[in-house]
C-alpha positions in Angstrom: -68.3 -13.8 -1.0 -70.9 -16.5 -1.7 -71.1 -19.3 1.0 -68.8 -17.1 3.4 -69.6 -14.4 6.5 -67.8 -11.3 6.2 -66.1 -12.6 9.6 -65.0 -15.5 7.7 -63.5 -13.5 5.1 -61.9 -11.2 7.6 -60.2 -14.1 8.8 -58.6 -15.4 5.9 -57.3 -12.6 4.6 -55.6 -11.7 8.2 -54.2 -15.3 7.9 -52.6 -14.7 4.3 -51.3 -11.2 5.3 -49.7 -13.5 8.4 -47.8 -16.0 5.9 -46.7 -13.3 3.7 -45.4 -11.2 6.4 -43.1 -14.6 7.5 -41.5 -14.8 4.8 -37.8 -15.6 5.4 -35.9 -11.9 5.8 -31.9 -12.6 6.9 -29.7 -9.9 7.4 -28.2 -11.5 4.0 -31.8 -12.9 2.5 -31.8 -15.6 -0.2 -31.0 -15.1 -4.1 -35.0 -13.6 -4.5 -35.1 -11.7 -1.3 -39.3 -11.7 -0.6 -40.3 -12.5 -4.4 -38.7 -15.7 -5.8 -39.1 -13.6 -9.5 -37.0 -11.4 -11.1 -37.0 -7.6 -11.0 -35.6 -3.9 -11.1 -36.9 -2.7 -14.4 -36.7 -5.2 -16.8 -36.6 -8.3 -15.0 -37.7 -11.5 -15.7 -40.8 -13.4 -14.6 -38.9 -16.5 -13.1 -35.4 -16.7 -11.7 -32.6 -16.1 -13.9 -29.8 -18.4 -14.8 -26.8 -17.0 -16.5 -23.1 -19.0 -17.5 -19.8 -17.6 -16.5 -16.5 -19.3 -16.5 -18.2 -22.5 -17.5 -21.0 -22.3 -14.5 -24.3 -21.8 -14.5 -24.8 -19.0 -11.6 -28.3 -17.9 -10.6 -29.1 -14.0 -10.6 -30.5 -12.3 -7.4 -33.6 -10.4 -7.3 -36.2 -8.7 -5.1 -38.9 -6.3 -5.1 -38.0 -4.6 -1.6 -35.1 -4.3 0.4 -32.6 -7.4 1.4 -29.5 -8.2 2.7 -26.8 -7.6 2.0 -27.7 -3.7 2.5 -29.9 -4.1 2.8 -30.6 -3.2 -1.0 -32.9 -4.0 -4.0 -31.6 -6.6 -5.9 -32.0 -6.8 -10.0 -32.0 -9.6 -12.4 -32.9 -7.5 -15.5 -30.3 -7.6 -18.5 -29.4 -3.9 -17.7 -28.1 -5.3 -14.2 -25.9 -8.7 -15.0 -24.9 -9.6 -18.2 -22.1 -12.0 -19.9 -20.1 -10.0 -23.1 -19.2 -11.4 -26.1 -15.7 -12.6 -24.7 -17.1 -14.0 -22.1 -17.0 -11.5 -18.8 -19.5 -11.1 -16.0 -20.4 -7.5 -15.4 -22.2 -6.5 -12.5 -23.8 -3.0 -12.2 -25.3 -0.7 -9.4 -27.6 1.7 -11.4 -30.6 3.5 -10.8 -34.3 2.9 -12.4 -36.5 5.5 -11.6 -36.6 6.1 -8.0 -34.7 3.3 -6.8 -30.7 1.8 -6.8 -30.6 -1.2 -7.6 -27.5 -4.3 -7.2 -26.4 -7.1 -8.6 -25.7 -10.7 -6.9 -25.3 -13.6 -8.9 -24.6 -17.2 -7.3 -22.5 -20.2 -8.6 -25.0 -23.0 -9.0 -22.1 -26.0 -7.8 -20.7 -26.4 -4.1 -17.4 -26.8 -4.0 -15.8 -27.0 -0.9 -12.1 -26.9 0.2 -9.5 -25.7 -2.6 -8.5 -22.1 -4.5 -11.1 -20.2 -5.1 -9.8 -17.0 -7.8 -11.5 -14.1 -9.4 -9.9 -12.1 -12.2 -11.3 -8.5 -11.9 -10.8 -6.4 -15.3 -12.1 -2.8 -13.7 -10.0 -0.4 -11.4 -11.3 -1.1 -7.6 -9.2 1.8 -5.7 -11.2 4.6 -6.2 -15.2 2.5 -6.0 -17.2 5.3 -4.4 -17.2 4.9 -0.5 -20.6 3.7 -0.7 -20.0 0.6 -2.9 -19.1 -3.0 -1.7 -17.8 -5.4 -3.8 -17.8 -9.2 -2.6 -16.2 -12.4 -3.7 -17.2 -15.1 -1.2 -18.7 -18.3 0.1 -21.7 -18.3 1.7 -24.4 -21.2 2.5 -27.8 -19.9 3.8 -28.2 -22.9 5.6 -25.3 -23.3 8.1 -25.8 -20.3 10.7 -23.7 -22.2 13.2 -20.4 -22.3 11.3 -21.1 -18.7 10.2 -22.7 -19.6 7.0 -19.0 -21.0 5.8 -19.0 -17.1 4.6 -15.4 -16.7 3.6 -15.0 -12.7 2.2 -12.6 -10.9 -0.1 -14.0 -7.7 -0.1 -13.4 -4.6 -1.8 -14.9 -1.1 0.7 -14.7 1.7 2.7 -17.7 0.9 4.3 -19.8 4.5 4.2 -16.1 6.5 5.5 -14.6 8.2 2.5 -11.5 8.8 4.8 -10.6 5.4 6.1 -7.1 5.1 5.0 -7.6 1.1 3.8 -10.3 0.1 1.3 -10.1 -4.3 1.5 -10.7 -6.6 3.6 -9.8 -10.7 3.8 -12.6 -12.1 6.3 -13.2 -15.6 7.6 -16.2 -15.2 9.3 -17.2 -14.2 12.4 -15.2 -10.9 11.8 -15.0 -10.1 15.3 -13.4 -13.4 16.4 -9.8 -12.4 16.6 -7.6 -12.8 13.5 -10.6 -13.0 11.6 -10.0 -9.7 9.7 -7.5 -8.6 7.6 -8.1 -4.9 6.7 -5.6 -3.7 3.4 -5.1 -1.6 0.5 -6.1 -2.0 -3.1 -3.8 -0.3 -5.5 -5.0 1.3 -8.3 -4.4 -1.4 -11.0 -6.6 -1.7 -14.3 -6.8 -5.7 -13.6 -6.1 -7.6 -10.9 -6.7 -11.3 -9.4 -8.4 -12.3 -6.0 -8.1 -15.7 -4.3 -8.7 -17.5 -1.0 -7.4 -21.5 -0.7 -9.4 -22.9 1.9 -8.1 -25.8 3.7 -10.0 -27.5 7.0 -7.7 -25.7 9.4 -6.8 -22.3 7.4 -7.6 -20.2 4.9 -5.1 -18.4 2.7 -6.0 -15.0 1.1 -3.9 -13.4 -2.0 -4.3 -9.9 -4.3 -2.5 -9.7 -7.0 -2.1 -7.1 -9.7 -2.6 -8.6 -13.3 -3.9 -11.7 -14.4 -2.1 -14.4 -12.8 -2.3 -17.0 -10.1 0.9 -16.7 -8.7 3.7 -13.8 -8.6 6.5 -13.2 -10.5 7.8 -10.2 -9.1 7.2 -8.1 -5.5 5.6 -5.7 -7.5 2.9 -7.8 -8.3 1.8 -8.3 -5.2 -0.7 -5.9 -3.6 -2.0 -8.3 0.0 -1.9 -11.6 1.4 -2.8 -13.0 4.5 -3.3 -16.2 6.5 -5.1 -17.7 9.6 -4.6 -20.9 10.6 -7.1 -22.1 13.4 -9.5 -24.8 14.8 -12.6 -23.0 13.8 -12.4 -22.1 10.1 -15.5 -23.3 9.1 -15.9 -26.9 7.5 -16.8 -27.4 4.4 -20.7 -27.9 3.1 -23.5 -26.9 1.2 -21.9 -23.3 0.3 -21.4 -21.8 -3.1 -19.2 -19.0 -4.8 -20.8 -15.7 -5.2 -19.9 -12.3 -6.5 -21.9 -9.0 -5.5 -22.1 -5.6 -6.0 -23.7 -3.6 -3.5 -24.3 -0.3 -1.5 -23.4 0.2 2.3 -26.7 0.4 4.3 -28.6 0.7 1.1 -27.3 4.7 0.6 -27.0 5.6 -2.5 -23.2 6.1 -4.3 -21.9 9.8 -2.9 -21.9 10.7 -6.4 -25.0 9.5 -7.6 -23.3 8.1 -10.7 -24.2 4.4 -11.7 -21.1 1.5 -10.9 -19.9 -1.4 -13.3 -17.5 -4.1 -12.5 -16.5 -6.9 -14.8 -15.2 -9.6 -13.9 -13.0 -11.4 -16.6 -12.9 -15.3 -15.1 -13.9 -17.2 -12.0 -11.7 -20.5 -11.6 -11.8 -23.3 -8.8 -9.0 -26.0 -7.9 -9.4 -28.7 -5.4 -7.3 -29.5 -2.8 -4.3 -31.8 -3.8 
């Protein structure tokens, strides 16, 4: 290099390879992981904004491995997409070599209210590799437990445990926290959590519909009440699809969900 020892140049590039290599890397990484651009065959050049449910949400991507997972993450068309009438589907597929999942992230914070998700794909029978998440989560509150509030749809890697859900209000090891429960094998059903500054609500329901109108309809519903639910703050609504430890689905066969609505009501 004109104007520069070779010691020099030795130098600079050791101090680049530094930066790169401190890159922020959580167990649950941001919506780019390591990249800030799109990816997983197909992806875009620049960060991805779709709508859903009248919200723009942001698509998560990365080039290597992130959390959740920790997995590759894809923002290409063949990933996350919007149909014609309107519903978010999300898919675990493979591209080449690697599995890729889908994330995407509300672009509004909300806070306290009802958060509900209307699912339009069975969820009893999701290989006992795949995790399926409707939650909160803000990246920058690690001492309220990123306000991660989780409905979540797994068997975590164990094809035998006998439950296949889970309500959390993170930490999930603080007691009460967890709600471990079954999800019946419905074709649609509808997920919600009201979140309140001392309590958080949790409800599954089979159908479309916010509240019940029978016994059958219900399928879970817990609460916990307590002085350290976390408050509300910079956190947003998410929705991911991903694989447990980053291991592929036991039977190798690609994964869609669709999601038919996401709505939000405040507190009254």
């Amino acid at each position: 290099m004109p104007g520069k020892t070779i010691g020099q140049y030795i130098l600079m590039t050791a101090a680049v390879l530094l930066a790169c290599s401190q890159i922020s890397g959580n167990s649950y990484a941001g919506p780019f992981g390591k990249t800030g651009k799109g990816g997983g065959g197909g992806g875009s050049t620049g960060p991805r904004i779709i709508s859903f449910a009248g919200y723009d949400w942001l698509v998560k991507s990365s080039t290597e491995a992130v959390g959740p997972g920790p997995n590759n993450f894809s923002a290409s068309t063949q990933s996350v997409w919007v149909d014609d009438i309107g519903r978010l589907h999300l898919m675990i597929r493979r591209d080449r070599k690697r599995w890729y999942c889908a994330e995407v992230i509300c672009q509004e914070s909300f806070g306290h209210g009802r958060y509900e998700f209307r699912i339009d794909s069975p969820l009893d029978a999701l290989d006992p590799n795949v995790v399926l998440g409707l939650f909160t989560w803000d990246s920058n509150a690690p001492e309220f437990a990123y306000r991660e509030i989780d409905i979540e749809i797994a068997r975590w890697g164990n094809a035998a445990r006998s439950t296949n859900a889970q309500y959390v209000v993170q930490p999930f090891d603080a007691t009460n926290h967890m709600y471990r429960w079954t999800q019946t094998s419905v074709l649609q059903s509808t997920h919600s959590f009201e979140w309140a500054p001392d309590s958080v609500w949790f409800q599954s329901l089979s159908g479309h519909r916010s509240f019940a109108d029978a016994d059958d309809q219900h399928i879970a519903e817990y609460g916990y009440i307590g002085d350290d639910v976390p408050p509300a703050g910079g956190e947003n609504p998410r929705i991911n699809l991903w694989l447990m430890g980053g291991n592929a689905p036991l039977d190798r066969n690609p994964v869609e969900i669709i999601i038919s609505d996401f709505t939000f009501q405040p507190l009254n």
